[in-house]
N, C-alpha and C positions, 0 to 999 in steps of 0.2 A: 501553435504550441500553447498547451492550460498547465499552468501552475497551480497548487494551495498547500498552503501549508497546516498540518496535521498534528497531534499530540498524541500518543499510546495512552489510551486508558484504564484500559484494562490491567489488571494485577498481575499476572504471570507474565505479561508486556508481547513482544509478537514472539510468540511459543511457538514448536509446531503443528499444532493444529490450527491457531490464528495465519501462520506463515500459509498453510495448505487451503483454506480460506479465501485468504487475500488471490494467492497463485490461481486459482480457479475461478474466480473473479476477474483477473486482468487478463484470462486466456479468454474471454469472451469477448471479446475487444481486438478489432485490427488493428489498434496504434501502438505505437511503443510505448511500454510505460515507464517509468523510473520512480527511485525511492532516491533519497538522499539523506543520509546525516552525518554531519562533522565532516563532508567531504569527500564520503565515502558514496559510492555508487551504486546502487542494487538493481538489476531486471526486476521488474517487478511479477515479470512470468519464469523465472525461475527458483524454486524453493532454496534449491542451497545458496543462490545469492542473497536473497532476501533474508536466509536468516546467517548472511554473515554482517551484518547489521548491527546484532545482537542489541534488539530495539526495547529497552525495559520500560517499565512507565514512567510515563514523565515523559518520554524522550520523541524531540520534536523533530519530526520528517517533512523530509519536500518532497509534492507526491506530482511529477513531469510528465506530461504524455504529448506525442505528437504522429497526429495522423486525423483522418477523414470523422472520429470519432473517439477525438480526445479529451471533448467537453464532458461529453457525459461518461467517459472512462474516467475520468478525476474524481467525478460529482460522486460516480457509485462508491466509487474507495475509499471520501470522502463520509461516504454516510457507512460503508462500514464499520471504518473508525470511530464513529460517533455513536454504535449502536454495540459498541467493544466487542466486535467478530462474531456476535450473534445473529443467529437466523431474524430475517423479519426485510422490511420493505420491500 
């Protein structure tokens, strides 16, 4: 199991098209992924759980995977985040 913990940076924070984004991202990936904030649990392949979140900016996520290819399921979603749900790496 990979952990790291994340910040929304982006302005409109995870919208739906960041939500649909993120979901198409973590379907590329056999592990299970997770979001986490305030205790609340999100699939991270599914769109309506991820934006029941309702993750504005600022707001800090635990982003969970476990499975054969969990490292680098974090690390990508990780650099999503970092890149505020823009195309690129």
């Amino acid at each position: 199991m990979t952990s790291r913990e994340v910040t929304v940076t982006n302005s409109p924070g995870l919208h739906l098209r960041a939500a649909g984004v993120l979901v198409q991202l973590a379907d590329e990936f056999s592990s299970e992924i997770w979001i986490e904030r305030d205790g609340q649990r999100a699939n991270a392949k599914s769109i309506m759980s991820v934006l029941s979140l309702a993750a504005a900016m600022g707001a800090v996520l635990m982003l969970t995977a476990e499975g054969s290819d969990a490292e680098e399921a974090v690390e990508s979603l990780v650099d999503l985040f970092a890149r505020g749900f823009e195309p690129g790496g």
